[in-house]
N, C-alpha and C positions, 0 to 999 in steps of 0.2 A: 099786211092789209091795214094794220093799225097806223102806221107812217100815211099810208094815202089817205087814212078817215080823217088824219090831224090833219093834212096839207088843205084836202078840200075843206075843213071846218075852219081853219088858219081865218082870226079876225081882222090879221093884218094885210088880206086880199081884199083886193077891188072888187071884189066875187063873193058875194055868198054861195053855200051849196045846194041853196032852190033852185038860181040863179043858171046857175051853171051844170050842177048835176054831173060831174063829171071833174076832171084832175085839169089843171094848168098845162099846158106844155112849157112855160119855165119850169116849173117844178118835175117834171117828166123828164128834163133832160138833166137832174139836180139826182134823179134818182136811179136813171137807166147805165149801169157799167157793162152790163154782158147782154148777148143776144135772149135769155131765157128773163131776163129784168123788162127786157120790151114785151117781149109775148104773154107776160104777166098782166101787162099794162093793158094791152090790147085784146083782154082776153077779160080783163074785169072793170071797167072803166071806157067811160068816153075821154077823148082827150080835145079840149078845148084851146083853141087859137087867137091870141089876142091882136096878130099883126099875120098880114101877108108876109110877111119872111121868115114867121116864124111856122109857117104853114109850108114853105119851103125846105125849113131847115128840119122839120118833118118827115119828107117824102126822103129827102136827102140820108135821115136817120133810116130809115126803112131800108133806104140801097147800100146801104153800107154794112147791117147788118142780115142781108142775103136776104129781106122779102120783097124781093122786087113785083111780082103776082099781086101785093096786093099794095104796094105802093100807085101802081097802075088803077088796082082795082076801085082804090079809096078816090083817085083823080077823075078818073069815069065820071063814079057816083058824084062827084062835085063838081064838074063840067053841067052837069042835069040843072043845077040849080042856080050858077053862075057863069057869066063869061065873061072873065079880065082875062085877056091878051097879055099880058103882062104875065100875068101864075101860068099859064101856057106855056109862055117862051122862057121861061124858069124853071118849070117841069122839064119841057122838052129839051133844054141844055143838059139836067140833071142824069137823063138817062142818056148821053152821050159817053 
C-alpha cells in the first residue's frame, strides 16, 4: 500500500490525489505482474484513465487475467454515462 500512497502522492503527476483520488492506470500497469496484484488494485483503489485506449487496454487487462464478469460489468456501468461508438467497438472486438 505504501508504493500506491507514493504513486498517487508522486509530484511529478499531472494529478494530484484531491484531484484524482484514486491510482493512474500508467502506473497500474507499472505495478500489476500477477492476477492477485490486480484484485489488490481493484479491491482498494479507484483506478483512473487518462486516454480512451488506455481505458481499453484496461478492460483488455481484466480479460486476460480471467475477470471477464466484471470487465463486462465495469463497461455497463460506463455505457450509463457515455456513448462513444468507438469504446464500444473496442470493447466489443476485445471480448471476441
Amino acid at each position: 500500500m505504501k508504493l500506491m500512497e507514493k504513486l498517487v502522492t508522486d509530484s511529478s503527476s499531472p494529478f494530484n490525489s484531491e484531484e484524482i483520488n484514486g491510482i493512474l492506470f500508467s502506473d497500474v500497469k507499472q505495478i500489476v505482474k500477477t492476477k492477485e496484484d490486480l484484485e489488490n488494485i481493484l479491491l482498494s483503489t479507484k483506478v483512473v484513465f487518462e486516454t480512451k485506449e488506455d481505458l481499453l487496454e484496461f478492460f483488455e487487462m481484466l480479460l486476460n487475467y480471467g475477470y471477464k464478469d466484471s470487465a463486462i460489468s465495469y463497461f455497463e456501468d460506463m455505457l450509463s454515462k457515455i456513448s462513444d461508438y468507438e469504446l464500444i467497438e473496442g470493447f466489443n472486438t476485445l471480448l471476441q
